[in-house]
N, C-alpha and C positions, 0 to 999 in steps of 0.2 A: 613653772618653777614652784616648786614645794615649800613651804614655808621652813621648814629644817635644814635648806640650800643654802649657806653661804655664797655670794655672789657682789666682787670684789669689780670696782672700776676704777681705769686710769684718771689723770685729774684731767684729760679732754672731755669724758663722758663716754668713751668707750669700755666695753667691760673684758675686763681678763677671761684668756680661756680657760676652759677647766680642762683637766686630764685629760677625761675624756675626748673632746672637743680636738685639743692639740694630738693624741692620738690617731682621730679621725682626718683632721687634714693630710698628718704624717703619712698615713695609710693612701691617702688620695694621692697625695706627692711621688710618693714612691711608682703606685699604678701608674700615671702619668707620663714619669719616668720612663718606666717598660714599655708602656707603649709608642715612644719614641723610639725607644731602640730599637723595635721591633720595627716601628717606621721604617727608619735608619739602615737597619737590615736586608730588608726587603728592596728597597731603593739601590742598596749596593748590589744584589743579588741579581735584580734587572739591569741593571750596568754591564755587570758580567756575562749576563748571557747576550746583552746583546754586543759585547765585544766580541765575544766565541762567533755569534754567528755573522760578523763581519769577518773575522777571520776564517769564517768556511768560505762564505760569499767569494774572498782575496783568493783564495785558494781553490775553490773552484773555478775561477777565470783563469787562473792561473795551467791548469789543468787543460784549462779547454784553449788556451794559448798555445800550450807544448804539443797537443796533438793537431792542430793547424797548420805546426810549425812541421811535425812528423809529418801529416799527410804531402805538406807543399815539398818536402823534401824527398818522399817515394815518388813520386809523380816527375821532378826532377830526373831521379836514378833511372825508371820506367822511360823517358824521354832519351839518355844517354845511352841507355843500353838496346835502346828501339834503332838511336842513329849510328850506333856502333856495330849492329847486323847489318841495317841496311850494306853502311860501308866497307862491309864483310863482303857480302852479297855483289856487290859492284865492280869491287876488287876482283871477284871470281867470272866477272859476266856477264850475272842475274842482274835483270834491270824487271825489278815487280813491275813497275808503271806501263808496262807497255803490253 
């Protein structure tokens, strides 16, 4: 402190800030601030992606449900249309098995 510095305290014994001083915390408070939101941001932004990619996850099971669902039901048709020659074949005669 310079001897030209006025320098002003409360009646606890703490000393008032000066401009300066409250300035600089203000400055500090603020940074702070940001970098909260900036926390804040980033925390939501991980949320988000890891909802999207639960909803790929969802949706690729899903996918891979419907084409199990497609395959079991060719296989099906393939089975009806194999018994439905045979009993073509039968009807006419033709006995493959022998």
């Amino acid at each position: 402190m310079s001897q030209d510095e006025l320098v002003i305290y409360y009646p606890d014994g703490s000393k008032f800030l000066s401009p300066v001083e409250l300035s600089n915390y203000a400055e500090q408070e603020r940074f702070l601030k940001e970098q909260e939101t900036q926390r804040a941001e980033r925390e939501k932004l991980l949320k988000e992606q890891e909802r999207f990619l639960k909803e790929q996850e969802t949706q690729r099971a899903e996918r891979e449900k419907l084409l199990k669902e497609q395959e079991r039901f060719l296989k099906e048709q393939e089975q009806i249309k194999y018994q439905t020659l045979l009993s073509q074949l039968k009807a006419k005669g033709i006995d493959i098995n022998a």
